[in-house]
N, C-alpha and C positions, 0 to 999 in steps of 0.2 A: 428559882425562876420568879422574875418581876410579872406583874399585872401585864405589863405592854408584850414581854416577850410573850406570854400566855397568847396574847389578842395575836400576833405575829403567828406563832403555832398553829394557830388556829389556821389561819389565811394559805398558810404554807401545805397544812396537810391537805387542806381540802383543792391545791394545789396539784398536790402530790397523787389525789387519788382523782384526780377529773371533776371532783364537784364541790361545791360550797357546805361550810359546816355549819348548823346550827350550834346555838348552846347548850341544846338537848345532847348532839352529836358528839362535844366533847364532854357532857356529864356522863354519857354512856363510853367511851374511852378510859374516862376517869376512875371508871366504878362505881359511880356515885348513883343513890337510888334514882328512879326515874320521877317519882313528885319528889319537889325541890333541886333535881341536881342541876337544873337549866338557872336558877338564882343562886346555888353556890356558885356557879361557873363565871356567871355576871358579877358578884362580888370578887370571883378571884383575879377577874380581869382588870382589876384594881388592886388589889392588896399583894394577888400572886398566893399561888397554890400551896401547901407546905406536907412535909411528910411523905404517904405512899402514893396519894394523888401526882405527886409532882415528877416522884421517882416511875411513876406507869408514864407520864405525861413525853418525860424524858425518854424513856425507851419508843414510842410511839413515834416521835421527833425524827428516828432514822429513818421511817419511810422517805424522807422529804432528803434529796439532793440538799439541800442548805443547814444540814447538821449533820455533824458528823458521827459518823461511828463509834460508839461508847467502846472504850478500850476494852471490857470485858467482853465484848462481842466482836471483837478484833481478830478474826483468829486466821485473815487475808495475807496479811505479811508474816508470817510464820516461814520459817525456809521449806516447808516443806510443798510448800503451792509457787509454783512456777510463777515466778515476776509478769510473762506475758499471759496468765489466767489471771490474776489479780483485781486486775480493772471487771472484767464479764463478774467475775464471782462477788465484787461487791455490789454489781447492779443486780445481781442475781438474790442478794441479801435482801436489798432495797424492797424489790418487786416482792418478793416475800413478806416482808414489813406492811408492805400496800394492802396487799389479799389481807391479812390480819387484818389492819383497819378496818378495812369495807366486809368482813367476818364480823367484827363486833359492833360496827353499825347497823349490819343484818339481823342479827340477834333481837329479840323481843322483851 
């Protein structure tokens, strides 16, 4: 993940969940402690994230319609889920994805 896509993600999730994110907002996402994780965030939105930051970043990404589903979390198209529940069950994923967000934005 580049710096820009970072800035992108950012705009997208806070998209995805009804409200605007801070950089605090994605250092909490991130994992990252609460003093300083708002300037690694700001530094990664130039350099770009690396490691387990980027791989949470990633997984988090699914809330948002405009990325897609990580193939290990793919489990929609398997034969055994009906082609016409497909669609509901990956917005069912999504929205799920969403509550998680705004759970660990909750968080203190």
């Amino acid at each position: 993940m580049t710096g820009p896509e970072l800035k992108r993600l950012r705009a997208d999730l806070g998209d995805a969940i009804g409200r605007s994110l801070s950089a605090a907002d994605m250092a909490k996402l991130s994992g990252l402690p609460p003093e300083g994780g708002a300037d690694t965030i700001r530094k990664w939105e130039v350099t770009g994230p690396s490691g387990p930051a980027a791989e949470q970043l990633r997984i988090m990404a699914m809330a948002s319609d405009r990325y897609p589903i990580l193939e290990k979390f793919n489990v929609f198209d398997r034969f055994n889920i009906p082609e016409n529940q497909r669609e509901a069950r990956r917005e069912e994923f999504r929205e799920k994805m969403r509550d998680e967000v705004r759970r660990r934005l909750e968080r203190s």
